[in-house]
C-alpha positions in Angstrom: 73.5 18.6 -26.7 71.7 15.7 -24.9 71.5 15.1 -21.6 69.7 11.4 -20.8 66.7 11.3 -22.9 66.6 15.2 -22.6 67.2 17.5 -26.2 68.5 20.9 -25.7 68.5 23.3 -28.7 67.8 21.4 -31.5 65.5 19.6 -33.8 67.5 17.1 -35.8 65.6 13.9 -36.3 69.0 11.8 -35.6 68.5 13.3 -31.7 65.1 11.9 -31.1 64.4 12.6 -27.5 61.7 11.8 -25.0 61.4 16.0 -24.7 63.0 18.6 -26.4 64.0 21.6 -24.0 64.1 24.9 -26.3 65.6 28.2 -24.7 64.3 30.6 -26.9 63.0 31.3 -30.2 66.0 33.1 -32.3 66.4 30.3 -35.3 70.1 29.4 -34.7 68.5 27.2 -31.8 65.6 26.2 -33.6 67.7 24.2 -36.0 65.8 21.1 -37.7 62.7 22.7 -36.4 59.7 22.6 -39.6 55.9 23.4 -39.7 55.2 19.4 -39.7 57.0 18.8 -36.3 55.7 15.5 -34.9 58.8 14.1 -33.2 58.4 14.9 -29.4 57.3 17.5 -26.9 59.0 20.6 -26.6 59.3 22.4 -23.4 60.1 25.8 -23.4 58.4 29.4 -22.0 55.0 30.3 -23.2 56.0 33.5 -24.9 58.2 31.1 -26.5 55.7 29.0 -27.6 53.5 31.7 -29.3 56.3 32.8 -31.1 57.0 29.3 -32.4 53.6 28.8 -32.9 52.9 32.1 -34.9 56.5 31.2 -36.9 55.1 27.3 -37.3 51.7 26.6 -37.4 51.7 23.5 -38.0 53.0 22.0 -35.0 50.1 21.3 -32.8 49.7 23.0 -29.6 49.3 20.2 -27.9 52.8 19.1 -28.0 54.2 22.2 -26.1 55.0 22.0 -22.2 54.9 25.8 -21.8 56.6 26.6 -18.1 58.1 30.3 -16.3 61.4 30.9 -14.8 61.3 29.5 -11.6 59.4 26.6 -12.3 60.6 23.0 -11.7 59.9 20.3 -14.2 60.4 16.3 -13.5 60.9 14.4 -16.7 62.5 10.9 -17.4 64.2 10.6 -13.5 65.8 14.7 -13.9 64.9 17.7 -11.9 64.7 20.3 -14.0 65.2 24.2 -12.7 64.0 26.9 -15.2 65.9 30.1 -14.5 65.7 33.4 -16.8 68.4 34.4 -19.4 67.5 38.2 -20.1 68.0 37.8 -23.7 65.1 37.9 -25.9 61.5 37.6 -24.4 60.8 34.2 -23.8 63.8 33.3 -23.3 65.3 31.0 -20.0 68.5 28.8 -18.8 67.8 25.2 -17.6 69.7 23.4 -14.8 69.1 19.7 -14.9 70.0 16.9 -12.1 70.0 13.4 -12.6 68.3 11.4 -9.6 70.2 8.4 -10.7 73.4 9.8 -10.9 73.1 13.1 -8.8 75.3 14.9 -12.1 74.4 18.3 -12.8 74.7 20.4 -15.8 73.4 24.0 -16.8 72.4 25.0 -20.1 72.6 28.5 -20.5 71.1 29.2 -23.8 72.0 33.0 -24.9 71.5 34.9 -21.9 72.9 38.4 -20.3 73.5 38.6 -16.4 71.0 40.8 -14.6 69.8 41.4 -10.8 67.5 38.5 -11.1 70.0 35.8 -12.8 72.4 37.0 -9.6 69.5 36.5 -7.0 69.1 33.1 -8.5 72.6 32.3 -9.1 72.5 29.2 -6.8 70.4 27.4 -9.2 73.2 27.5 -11.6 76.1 26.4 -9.5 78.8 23.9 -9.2 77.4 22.1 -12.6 79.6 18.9 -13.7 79.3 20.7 -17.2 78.0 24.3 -18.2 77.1 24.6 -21.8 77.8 28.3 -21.9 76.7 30.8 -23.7 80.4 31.8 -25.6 79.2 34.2 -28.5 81.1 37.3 -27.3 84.3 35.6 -25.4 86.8 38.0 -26.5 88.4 40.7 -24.6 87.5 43.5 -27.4 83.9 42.8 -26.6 82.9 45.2 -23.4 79.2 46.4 -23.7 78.0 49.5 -21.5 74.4 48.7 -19.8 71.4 48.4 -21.8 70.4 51.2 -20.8 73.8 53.4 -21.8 73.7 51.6 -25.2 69.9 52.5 -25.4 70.2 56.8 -24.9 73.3 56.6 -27.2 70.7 55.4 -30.1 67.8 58.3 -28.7 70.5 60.8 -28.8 71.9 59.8 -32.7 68.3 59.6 -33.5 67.6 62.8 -32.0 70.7 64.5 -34.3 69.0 62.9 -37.7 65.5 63.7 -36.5 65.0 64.8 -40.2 66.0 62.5 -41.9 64.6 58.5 -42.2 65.9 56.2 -39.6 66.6 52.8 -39.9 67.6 50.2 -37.2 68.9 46.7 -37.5 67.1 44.2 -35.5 66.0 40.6 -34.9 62.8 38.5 -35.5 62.6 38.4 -32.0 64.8 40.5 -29.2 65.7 43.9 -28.9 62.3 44.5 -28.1 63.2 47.2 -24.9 65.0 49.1 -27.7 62.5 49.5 -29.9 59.9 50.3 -27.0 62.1 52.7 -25.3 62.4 54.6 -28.8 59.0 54.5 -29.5 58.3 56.0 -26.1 60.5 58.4 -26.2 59.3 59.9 -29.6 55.7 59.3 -29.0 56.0 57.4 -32.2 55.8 53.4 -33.7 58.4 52.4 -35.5 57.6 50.4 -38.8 58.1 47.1 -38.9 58.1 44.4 -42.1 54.9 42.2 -41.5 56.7 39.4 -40.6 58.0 41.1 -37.8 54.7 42.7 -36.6 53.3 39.6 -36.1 56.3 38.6 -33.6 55.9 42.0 -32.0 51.8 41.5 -31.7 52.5 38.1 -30.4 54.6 39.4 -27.2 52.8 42.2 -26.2 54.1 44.9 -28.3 52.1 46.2 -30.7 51.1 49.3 -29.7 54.9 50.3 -30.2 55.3 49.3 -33.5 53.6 50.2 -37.4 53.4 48.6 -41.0 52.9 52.1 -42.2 55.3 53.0 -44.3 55.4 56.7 -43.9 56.7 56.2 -40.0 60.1 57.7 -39.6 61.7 55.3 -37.9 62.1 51.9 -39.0 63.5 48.5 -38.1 64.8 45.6 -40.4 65.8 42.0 -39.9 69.9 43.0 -40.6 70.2 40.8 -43.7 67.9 42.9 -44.9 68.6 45.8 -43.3 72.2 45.3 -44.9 71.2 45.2 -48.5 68.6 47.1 -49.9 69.4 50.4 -48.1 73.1 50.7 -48.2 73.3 53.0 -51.1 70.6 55.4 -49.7 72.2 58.8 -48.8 69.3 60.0 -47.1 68.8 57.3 -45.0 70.3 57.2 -40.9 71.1 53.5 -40.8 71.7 52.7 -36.8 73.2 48.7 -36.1 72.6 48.2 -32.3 74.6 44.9 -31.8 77.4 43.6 -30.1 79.3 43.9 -32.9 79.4 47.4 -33.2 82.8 46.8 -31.0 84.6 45.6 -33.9 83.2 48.1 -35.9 84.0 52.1 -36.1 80.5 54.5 -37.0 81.2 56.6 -40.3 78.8 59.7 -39.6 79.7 61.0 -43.1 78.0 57.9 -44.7 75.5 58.0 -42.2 75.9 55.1 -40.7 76.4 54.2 -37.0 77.1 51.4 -34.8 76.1 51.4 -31.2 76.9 48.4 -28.7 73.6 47.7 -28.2 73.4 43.7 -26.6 71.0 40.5 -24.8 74.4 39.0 -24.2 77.4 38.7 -21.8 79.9 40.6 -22.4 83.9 39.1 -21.9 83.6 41.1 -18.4 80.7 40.1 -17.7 80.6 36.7 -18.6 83.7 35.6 -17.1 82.2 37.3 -13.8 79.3 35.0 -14.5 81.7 32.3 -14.4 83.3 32.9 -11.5 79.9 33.0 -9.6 78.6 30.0 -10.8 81.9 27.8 -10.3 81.1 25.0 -13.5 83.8 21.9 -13.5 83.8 22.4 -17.4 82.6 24.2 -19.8 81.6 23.8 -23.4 80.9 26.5 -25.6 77.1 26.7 -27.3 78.8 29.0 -29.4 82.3 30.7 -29.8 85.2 29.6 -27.9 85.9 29.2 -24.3 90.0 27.7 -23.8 90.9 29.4 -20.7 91.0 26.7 -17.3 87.8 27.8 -15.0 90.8 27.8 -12.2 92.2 31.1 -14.3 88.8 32.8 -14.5 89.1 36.2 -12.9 92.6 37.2 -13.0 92.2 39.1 -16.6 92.7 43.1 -16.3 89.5 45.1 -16.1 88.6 48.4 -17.9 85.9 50.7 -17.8 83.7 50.9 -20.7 84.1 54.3 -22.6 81.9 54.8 -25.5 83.9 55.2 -28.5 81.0 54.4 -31.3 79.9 58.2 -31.4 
């Protein structure tokens, strides 16, 4: 989307911008971006821009405004507010005001709630639009903590410990999982080298291995999905919000944990209801329900059914 002369998400030469505002680094909102990038500034975190760099050499350093959550940013006659998202590491919300017109809108990015986003929950109020972050807007989607979702994976891990383990990931995110496992077994977890050089760039190396003969290993999941589905011998562990729609099959060896960086329905229509938009659009997956109605759905406690 484009607010004034302002890109958010995207790198498509038809929406030239005076600066494009990037998120975070996960590819579905890098769209358009290529290794000859020349069309305008991007602003985004620095972690972000390491990992952009590292993925896209090309594009010179010099056209990267690197700013932190919490900064504010005056480009083109709009106040900018940088606010984190808690998704992968880098990654950050934006709330833009116009000084001509005084509108407002928030641009969540992919983001899940935490104690800082709710002691900075003022930035992100009363926006004229919210382009929300929609991906798991259904009520069969209701994640435990992080935290839950992360000793459910040590504890399947734990009852395969001889046997190979393999863990879906990302190129970048998931990063507390794979840090929490690799202290917890005193142990780094392989990595393709594509993905060791994303973990290097944000400070995680020492957790992670392109030796082979590690136990534990994490894949890209298009990967991850193919070569090893025939291998009895193999633990394969998915940590993804989509393990809800999912049921684990132990005597395949395969599991499915609820492992998320984003808002559950809960949790996001709590966010919602805190940050009072006038409209919402949806970045990605669906949002039909009025913002009047937000709040009124049933609530249930999470119980782990996945083991």
């Amino acid at each position: 989307m484009k607010f004034g002369r302002l890109v958010f998400d995207s790198f498509r030469k038809k929406e030239k911008g005076l600066v494009h505002l990037l998120s975070h680094a996960h590819r579905d909102h890098t769209n358009g971006l290529t290794n000859n990038w020349s069309e305008a500034p991007i602003l985004c975190t620095e972690i972000t821009t390491k990992v952009i760099r590292a993925q896209y050499p090309g594009i010179p350093e010099a056209l990267f405004i690197s700013k932190q959550p919490g900064d504010l940013v005056e480009l083109d006659a709009i106040e900018i507010q940088i606010a984190e998202a808690n998704h992968c590491p880098g990654s950050v919300m934006f709330s833009c005001r116009s000084h001509r017109n005084q509108r407002k809108i928030v641009f969540t990015g992919d983001f899940r709630m935490n104690a800082s986003i709710r002691e900075n929950i003022d930035l992100l109020k009363n926006a004229e639009v919210m382009y929300l972050d929609c991906t798991f807007n259904q009520p069969v989607f209701r994640f435990p903590s992080q935290k839950q979702a992360i000793t459910e994976v040590i504890k399947l891990i734990e009852q395969n410990a001889d046997r190979k383990i393999h863990l879906g990931v990302y190129s970048i995110g998931k990063n507390k999982l794979i840090q929490a496992i690799s202290e917890y077994f005193q142990t780094s977890v392989y990595t393709p080298p594509n993905l060791y050089k994303i973990f290097d760039v944000i400070g995680m190396r020492k957790f992670v291995t392109m030796e082979q003969d590690a136990w534990i290993h994490s894949y890209p999941g298009q990967y991850f999905g193919t070569r090893h589905q025939k291998s009895g011998e193999i633990v394969r562990i998915s940590p993804t919000g989509w393990a809800c729609r999912f049921r684990s099959q132990p005597e395949k060896n395969r599991y499915y944990v609820p492992y998320s960086e984003h808002d559950d329905y809960k949790t996001l229509h709590e966010f919602v209801q805190l940050t009072k938009p006038k409209e919402i659009v949806p970045i990605c997956g669906t949002w039909t329900l009025p913002v009047s109605q937000v709040g009124r759905e049933r609530k249930k406690p999470y119980q782990s059914t996945f083991l």
